[in-house]
N, C-alpha and C positions, 0 to 999 in steps of 0.2 A: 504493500500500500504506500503510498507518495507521504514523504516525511514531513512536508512544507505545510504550516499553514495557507499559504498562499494554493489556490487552485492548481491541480497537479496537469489536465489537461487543460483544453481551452473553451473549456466550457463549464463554470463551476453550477450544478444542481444544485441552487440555491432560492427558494422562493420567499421574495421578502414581500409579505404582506402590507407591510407599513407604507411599501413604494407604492403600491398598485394603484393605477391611476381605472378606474370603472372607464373612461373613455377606450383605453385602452385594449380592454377586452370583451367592447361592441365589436361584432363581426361587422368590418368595412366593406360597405359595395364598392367596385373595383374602382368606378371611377373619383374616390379622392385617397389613390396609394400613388405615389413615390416608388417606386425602385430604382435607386441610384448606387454608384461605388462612385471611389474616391480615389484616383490611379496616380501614379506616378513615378519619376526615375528616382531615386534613392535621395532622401536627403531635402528634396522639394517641398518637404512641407505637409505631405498632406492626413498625416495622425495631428499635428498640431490644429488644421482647419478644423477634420472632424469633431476634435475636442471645441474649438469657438461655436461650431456647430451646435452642440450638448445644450453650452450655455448660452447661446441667441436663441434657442430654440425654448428655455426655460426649464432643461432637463438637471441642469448644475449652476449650481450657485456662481462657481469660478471653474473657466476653463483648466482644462489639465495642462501640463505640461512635460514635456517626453525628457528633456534634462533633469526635470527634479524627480523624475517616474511618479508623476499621479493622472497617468492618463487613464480614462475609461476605456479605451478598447487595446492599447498594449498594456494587458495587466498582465502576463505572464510574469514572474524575476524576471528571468533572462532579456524577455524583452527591454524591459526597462533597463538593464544593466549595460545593455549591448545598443540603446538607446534607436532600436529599429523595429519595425511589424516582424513577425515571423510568420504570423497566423492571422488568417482573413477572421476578422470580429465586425458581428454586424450588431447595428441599434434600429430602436423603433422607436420614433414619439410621433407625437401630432403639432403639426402647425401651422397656425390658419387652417384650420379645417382640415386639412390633409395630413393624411398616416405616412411616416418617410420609414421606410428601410432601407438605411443606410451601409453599403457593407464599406470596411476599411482595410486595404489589402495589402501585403507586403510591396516593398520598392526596390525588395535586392533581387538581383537576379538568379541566387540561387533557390529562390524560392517562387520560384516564375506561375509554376504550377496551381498556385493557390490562384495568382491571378486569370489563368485559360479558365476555372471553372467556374470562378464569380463571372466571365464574361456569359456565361449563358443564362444566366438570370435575371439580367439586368435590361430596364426598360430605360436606360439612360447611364451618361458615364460623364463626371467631372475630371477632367485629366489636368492636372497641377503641373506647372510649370514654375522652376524661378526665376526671376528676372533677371539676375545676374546671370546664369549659365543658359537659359532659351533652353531650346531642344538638344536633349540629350541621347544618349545611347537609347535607354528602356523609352522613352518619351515615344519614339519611335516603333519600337515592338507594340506599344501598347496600340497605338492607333494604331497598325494594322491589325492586331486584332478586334478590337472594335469595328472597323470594316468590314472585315469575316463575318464579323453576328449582325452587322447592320444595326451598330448602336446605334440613336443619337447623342449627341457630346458636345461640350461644349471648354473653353480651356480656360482656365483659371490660372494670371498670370499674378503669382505670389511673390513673396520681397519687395512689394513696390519701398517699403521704409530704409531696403538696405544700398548702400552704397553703391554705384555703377548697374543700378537695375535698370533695365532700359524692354518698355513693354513695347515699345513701336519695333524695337528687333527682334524682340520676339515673335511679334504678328508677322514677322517678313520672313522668320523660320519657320513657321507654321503651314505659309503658305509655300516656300520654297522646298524647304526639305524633307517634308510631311505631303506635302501636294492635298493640303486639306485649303475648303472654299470659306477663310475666315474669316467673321466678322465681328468688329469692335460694336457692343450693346456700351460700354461705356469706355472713357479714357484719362488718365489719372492729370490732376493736374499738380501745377509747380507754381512757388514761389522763390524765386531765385532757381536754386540748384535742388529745392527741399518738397517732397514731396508733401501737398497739403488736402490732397483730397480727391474725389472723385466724379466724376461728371457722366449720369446717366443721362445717355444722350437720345434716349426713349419718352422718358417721364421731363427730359429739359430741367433736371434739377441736382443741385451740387449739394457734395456732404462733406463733412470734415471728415479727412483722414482717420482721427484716431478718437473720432466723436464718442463720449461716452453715454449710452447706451442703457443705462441700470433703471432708469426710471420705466423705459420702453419694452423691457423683456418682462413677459408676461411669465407665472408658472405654466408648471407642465397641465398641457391638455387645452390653457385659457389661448385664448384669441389673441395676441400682443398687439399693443396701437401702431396703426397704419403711419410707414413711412412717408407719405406726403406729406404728414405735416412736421416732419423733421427736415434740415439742410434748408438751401436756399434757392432758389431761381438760379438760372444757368448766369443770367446777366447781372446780379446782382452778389456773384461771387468774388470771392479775392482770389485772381488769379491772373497771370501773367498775359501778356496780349497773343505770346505765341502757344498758350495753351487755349485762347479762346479761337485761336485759328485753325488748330487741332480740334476743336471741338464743332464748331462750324464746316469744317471739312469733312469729317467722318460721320455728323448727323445727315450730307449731302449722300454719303454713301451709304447709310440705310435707307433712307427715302426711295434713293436710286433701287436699289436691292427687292425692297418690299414691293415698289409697285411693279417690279417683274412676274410677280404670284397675286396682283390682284386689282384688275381694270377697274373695279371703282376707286382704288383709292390712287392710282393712275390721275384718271379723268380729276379727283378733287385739287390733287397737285397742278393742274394743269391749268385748273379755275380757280386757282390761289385761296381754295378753302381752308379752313384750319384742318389741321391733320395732329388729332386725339392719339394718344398713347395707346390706346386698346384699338384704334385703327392700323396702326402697327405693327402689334402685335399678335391683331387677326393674322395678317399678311405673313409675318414670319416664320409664326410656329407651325404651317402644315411643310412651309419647307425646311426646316429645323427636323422636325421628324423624318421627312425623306432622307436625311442628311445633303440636304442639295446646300447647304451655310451650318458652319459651326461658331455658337457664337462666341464671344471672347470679353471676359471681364477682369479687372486687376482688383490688387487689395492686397493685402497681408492678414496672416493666422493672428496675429496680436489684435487686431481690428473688427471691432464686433458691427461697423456700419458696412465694411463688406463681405462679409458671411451672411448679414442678414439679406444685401441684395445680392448674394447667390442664392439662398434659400428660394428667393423673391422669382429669381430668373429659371432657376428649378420646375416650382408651379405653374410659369406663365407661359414655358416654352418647351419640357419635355412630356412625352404621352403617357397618360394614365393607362392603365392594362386593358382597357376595351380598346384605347386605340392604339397599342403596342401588337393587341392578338398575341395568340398560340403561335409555337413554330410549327412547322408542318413534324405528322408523328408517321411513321410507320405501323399500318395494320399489318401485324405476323398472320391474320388468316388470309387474304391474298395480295400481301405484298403492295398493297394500292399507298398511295400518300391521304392522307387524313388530317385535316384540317379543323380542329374543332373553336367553336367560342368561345371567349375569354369571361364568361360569364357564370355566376353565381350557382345560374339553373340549370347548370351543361351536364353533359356526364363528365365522372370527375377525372380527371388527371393533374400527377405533379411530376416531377424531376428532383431527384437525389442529386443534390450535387454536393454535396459534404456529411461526412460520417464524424461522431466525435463520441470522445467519455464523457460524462459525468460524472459526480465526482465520488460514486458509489461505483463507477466502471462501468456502468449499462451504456450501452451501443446508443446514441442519438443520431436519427438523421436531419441534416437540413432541407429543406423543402422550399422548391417555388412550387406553387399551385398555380395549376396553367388555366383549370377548368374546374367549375364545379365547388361543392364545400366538402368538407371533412370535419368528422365530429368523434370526438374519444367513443369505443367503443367498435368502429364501425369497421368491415372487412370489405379490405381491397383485393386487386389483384398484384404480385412483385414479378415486370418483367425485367427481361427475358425469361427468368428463372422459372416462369410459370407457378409463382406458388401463393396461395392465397395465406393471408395479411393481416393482421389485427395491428388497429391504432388504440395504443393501449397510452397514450397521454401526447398531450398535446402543451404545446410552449413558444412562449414569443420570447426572444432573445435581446438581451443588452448587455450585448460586453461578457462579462463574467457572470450575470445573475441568468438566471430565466422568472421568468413569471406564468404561473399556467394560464393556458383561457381551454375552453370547450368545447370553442369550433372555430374553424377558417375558412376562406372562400379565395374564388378565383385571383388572382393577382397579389394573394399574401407571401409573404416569406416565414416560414415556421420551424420551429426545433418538433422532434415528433419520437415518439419511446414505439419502435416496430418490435414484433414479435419476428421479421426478419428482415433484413436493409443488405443491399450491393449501392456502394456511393456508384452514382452514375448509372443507378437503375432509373425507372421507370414505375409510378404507382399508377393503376387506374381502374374504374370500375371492372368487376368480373366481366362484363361481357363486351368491353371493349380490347382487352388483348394486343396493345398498340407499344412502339416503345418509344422515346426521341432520342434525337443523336447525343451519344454519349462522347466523353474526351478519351482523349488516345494519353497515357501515361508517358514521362518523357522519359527517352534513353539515358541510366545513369549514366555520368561523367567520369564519378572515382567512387572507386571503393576501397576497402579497409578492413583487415582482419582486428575483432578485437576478443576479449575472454574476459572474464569473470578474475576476480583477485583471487576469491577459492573455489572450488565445484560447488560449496551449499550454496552457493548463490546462481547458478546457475539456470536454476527455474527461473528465478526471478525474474533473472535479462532475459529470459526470452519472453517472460509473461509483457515487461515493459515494451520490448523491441516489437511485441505482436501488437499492444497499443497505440505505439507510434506509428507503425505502420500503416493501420486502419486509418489512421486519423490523416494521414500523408501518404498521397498517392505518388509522389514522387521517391517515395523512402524505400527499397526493398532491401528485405533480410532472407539469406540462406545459410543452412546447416549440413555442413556435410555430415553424412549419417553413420561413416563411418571415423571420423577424428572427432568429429561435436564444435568443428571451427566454426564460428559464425563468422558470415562477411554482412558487414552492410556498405550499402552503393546508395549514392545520393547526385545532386547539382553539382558538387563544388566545396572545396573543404571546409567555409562555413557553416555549409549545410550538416557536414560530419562533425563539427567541431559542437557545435550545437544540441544535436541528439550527445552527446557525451557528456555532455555542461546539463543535459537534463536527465539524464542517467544519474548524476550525479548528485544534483538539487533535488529531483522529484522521488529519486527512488534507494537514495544514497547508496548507487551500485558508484562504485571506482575501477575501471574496468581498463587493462592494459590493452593499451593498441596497436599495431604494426604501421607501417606508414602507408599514407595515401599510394593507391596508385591507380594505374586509368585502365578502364577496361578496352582492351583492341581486338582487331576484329583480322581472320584473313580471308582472299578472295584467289579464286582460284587465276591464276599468271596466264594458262591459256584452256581452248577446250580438249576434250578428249572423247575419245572412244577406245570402249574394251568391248569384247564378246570373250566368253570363258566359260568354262565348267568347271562345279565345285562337288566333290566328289567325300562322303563322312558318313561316321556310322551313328546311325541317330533309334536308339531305341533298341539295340541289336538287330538294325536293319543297315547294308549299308545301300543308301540312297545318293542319286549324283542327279544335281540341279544346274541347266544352264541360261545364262544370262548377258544380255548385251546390252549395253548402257551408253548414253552416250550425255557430258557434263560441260557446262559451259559457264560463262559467269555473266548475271546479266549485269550491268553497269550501277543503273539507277532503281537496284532495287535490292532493301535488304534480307527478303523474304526468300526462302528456300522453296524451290515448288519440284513436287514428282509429276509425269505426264506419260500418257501411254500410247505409242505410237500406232495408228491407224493400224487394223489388220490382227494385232496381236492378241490371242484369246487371254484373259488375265483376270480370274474370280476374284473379288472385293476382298477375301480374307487372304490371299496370297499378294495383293494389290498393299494392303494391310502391314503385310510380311512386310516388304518391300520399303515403306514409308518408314517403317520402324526401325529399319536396318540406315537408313537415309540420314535419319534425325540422330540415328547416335554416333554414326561415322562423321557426318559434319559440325557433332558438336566440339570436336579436338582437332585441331589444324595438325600439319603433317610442318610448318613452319616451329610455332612455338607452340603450340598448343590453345591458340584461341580458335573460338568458333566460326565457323567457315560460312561469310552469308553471301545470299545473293547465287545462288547455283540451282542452272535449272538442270535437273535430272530427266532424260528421255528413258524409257523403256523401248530397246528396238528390236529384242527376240527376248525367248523365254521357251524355254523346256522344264517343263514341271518333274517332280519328283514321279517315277512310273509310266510319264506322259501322259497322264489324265488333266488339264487345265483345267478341268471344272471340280473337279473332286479332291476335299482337301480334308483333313485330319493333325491333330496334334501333331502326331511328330513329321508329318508330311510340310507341317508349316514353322515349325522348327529348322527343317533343314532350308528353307526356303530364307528364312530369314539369315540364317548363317552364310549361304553362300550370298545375299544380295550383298550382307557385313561385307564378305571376305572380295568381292569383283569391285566395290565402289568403294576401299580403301584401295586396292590398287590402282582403279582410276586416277581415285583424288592424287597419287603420287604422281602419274603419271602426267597429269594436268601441273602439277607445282602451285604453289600458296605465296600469297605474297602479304606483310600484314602491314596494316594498317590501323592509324591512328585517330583518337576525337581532337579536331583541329579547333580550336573556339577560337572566336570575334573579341578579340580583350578591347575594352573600354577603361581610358585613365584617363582623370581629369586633377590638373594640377596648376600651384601659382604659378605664374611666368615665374619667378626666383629658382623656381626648382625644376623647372622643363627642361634644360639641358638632361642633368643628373635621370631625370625620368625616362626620356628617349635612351638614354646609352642604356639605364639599365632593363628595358626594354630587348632593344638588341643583344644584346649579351644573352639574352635567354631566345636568343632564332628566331625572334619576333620579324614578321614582314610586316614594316607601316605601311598604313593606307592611307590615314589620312589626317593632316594634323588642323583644327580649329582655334581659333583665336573669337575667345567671348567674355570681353572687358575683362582682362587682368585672370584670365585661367586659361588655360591651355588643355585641349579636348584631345587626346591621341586615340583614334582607330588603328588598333592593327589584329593581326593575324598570329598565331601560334601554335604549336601542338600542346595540348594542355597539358603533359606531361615536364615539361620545361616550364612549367609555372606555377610547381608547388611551392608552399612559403612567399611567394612574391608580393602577396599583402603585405605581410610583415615587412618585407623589407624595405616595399614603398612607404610605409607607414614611418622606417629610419630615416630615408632618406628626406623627405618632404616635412619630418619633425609632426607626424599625424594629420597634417593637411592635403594628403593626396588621396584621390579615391579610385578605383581599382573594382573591376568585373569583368567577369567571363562569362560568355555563353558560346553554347555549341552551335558549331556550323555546317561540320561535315566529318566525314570520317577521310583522311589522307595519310600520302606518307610522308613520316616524319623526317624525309630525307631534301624535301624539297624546304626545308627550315633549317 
């Protein structure tokens, strides 16, 4: 059992009655929910927004803060300690009328995975940018994924209060090196060189930067007073002449923009009528949901006047779940695409897309509900698995507590106690049998032998490491059955460093470890053909099987495939034989001993044991299997292996002071640059490496740059490590 006070997983079973807000746990009709996350490249800000979030919204007295560790949604230690997300934490309140699920997701790339799974749930994405660094490495991955799912988004350009933030280069990297269609809803203005406020250039009205706020924040659930009658008229603000030309310019370019999506407010422009805020804002938001414009607002996490006009910009501009819709689902009884309502009275379905503990250790799953409601008690269907379901509790989530409620309906986000859960299944009425697309898990990067300090503990890491697992789809653990070695394989060494630091805190296992290393792959050098007979005595029979094969490597593909060449007679259980013999021959290379991918195998003759091809028996399919072993490890020789490595995309970002020192030591570990940026006083290097030359190198940029350098890796391809 987890030795911490502190919540052992990332979800503490805690139901604090004293919190519960009765708003709360009205079952919401879909159209006044929020689903939103909070993205971003590492460092940007955006745990600190979420927490101004909390408290503009009325949910915390005082913002948290990720330095002094009192955030609400990094409440792991570790988190706090290491001062970054690890784990997607989602909240719910209400404001202004509407229910937000808010999920808040890791920013390092070794934990990338948390953020591919929040993208499938999400009816909208806030992607945080700083003002000083613009678009960055993850900035990047992120919106192409959000593309992928057809978010709508919008960018939140954060640090307007820090030194060299510049949100007009940002909006120029947005558009340039993102190729997204952005648009400024508002733009920060200046007095002197001092950043003093901001100019909604929708509503024509100005707010002070760092406006305090205390009076306007309502509690949780209550309605808070409407910003109109905060800040100033645009014309009547303190601000520089070339901030009001900035403002007058970019309110030209929404006009412009808006009346592209709607001739009447076209024609009023043209007949110098006034043109209303919610004329605007009609105009934007159906193309905001298409994503045909993303819009674009500044501010800082310290700043409760622009969190609350995100909130503001939230409700006015992304789609509520009636007009987000269902993704399309797959019906498994004939394969058709199915489309179902996003509504209350639909049949039901939801998506698994996170599994977690409690802090009794029962299995939670999280839930989007696509269709339909769901009430404690009530039996579903679990696909693929085909297995019928019981919702044995039900829970709305914030951060570390839960809260129960009853029931849910179409477009909520829920915590949910299954009688059986696969993250990335599929719940839905018995007699709809449907499933939606699920995430493909990513290829570990490194792994690592570790062990127990003595054998009595040895239950225990694996009861923990089966925990972690579940709870982290990117995490796998294996045991060889006969030494009892455990390996686990993750992202990236902070990803490994991490599960060990929680090994530690949560379960006080101390557990020695072997060094990183990467897992490689080989492929076969060229193709081959064998034909041969394999001739054993199986049974006290001796039987002789023969076989012709023919091996090749297909390029862009890392999947092994068997195939049976036209003509050749080949029963399903000697077929069987064959595949089995396939998968254990090319799981050890003839190079070093890695797994051999990407090889398609032909079947081009075949002589059965007695020459009966249809007629097979145990040890008839015995010998089958032994000679396919014994013809397609001679092949694979014959072919030759060549191995290969995980090449990752490294990302450093460092002061000009210390970019020399960075680049060299860079290169010194086989790095090929690709590209080096200059973004007000930091220095952004792209390059390429074999991730096996780049163990320790956090640390050591963290020497050389005195803790101010930042440092990521991700996978890019599997190559040789010769060309580094």
């Amino acid at each position: 059992m987890p030795t911490e006070s502190q919540p052992r997983g990332w979800l503490f079973l805690f139901v604090q009655q004293k919190y519960t807000d009765p708003a709360m746990n009205m079952q919401a009709a879909p159209i006044s929910i929020r689903n939103i996350g909070i993205l971003a490249h590492i460092d940007a800000g955006k745990t600190s927004i979420t927490e101004r979030v909390l408290h503009v919204a009325g949910v915390r007295e005082k913002a948290g803060n990720v330095d002094e560790g009192t955030t609400a949604t990094d409440y792991l230690t570790i988190e706090r300690q290491h001062g970054i997300t690890i784990k997607t934490a989602a909240v719910r309140f209400i404001h202004k009328g509407v229910r937000f699920h808010l999920l808040d997701t890791p920013g390092h790339v070794d934990f990338s995975a948390e953020v591919d799974r929040v993208l499938r749930v999400l009816d909208g994405a806030v992607i945080v940018l700083c003002a000083v660094s613009g678009v960055q490495v993850r900035t990047g991955f992120i919106a192409s994924g959000c593309r992928a799912h057809k978010i709508p988004r919008m960018y939140f350009i954060n640090k307007m209060d820090r030194r060299g933030a510049d949100f007009f280069a940002a909006m120029q990297e947005i558009a340039g090196e993102l190729g997204e269609s952005v648009l400024p809803l508002q733009v920060p203005t200046f007095e002197g060189h001092q950043w003093n406020g901001i100019a909604d250039l929708v509503n024509l009205r100005w707010f002070p930067a760092m406006l305090d706020m205390s009076e306007n924040i309502a509690q949780a659930g209550e309605s808070p007073a409407s910003l109109d009658s905060i800040g100033l008229p645009i014309d009547q603000a303190p601000i520089s002449e070339k901030s009001q030309r900035q403002i007058e310019q970019y309110r030209e370019k929404i006009l412009d923009r808006a009346s592209m999506y709607d001739d009447r407010l076209t024609e009023m422009i043209v007949n110098g009528q006034q043109i209303s805020p919610a004329h605007i804002r009609d105009a934007l938001r159906p193309a905001i949901q298409r994503q045909d414009i993303m819009p674009a607002l500044c501010g800082s996490s310290f700043s409760d006047i622009s969190t609350a006009l995100l909130l503001d910009a939230v409700i006015d501009y992304f789609p509520d779940p009636l007009e987000r819709g269902c993704p399309p689902a797959k019906d498994l009884k004939n394969g058709s695409e199915l489309n179902l309502p996003a509504a209350p009275d639909a049949p039901f379905s939801a998506y698994i897309f996170k599994s977690v503990l409690s802090q009794n250790l029962e299995p939670l799953g999280w839930l989007r509900i696509w269709s339909g409601t769901i009430r404690e008690g009530m039996k579903v269907m679990a696909m693929p698995a085909r297995k019928h379901v019981q919702i044995q509790r039900l829970y709305g989530v914030n951060g570390a507590d839960v809260e129960h409620i009853e029931s849910a309906a179409a477009g909520e986000i829920v915590g949910a106690r299954l009688s059986f859960m696969e993250a990335g299944g599929t719940l839905c009425a018995a007699n709809l049998q449907i499933i939606y697309e699920s995430f493909k898990n990513p290829e570990p990067l490194v792994f690592m032998v570790i062990e127990p300090s003595s054998q009595a503990e040895l239950p225990q890491l694996r009861e923990a490491l089966k925990h972690f697992s579940m709870e982290d789809v990117s995490l796998s653990v294996s045991e060889e059955k006969d030494t009892g070695r455990i390996t686990i394989a993750g992202q990236g060494e902070l990803h490994l460093d991490i599960i060990r630091e929680r090994l530690k805190k949560e379960y006080g296992l101390r557990v020695r470890a072997g060094n990183p290393q990467v897992p490689k792959i080989e492929r076969l050098k060229k193709a081959a053909r064998l034909a041969d007979q394999f001739v054993g005595d199986f049974g006290g029979e001796r039987l002789a099987v023969g076989l012709g094969v023919f091996l090749e490597n297909e390029k862009d593909n890392n999947a092994n495939s068997l195939h049976v060449a036209s003509g050749i007679r080949l029963s399903a259980n000697y077929e069987a034989c064959i595949l089995r013999a396939m998968e254990t021959v090319l799981a050890v290379g003839p190079c070093e001993g890695w797994p051999i991918v990407g090889t398609k195998v032909i079947v081009e003759s075949f002589m059965p044991p007695g020459g009966a091809a249809g007629s097979t028996d145990k040890r008839s399919e015995t010998a089958v299997e032994a000679a396919a072993s014994s013809i397609l490890r001679k092949a694979v020789n014959l072919a030759g292996t060549v191995v290969f490595v995980p090449i990752v995309q490294v990302s450093v970002e460092v002061p000009d002071d210390w970019f020399g020192s960075a680049l060299a030591s860079l290169q010194a570990r086989g790095a090929r640059i690709e590209a080096v940026e200059d973004t007000g006083g930091v220095k952004s290097i792209v390059a390429y490496a074999p991730m096996e030359n780049l163990f320790g190198y956090a640390t050591s940029l963290r020497s050389i740059t005195e803790g101010r350098g930042v440092y990521q890796a991700k996978f890019d391809h599997y190559g040789s490590a010769r060309e580094y």
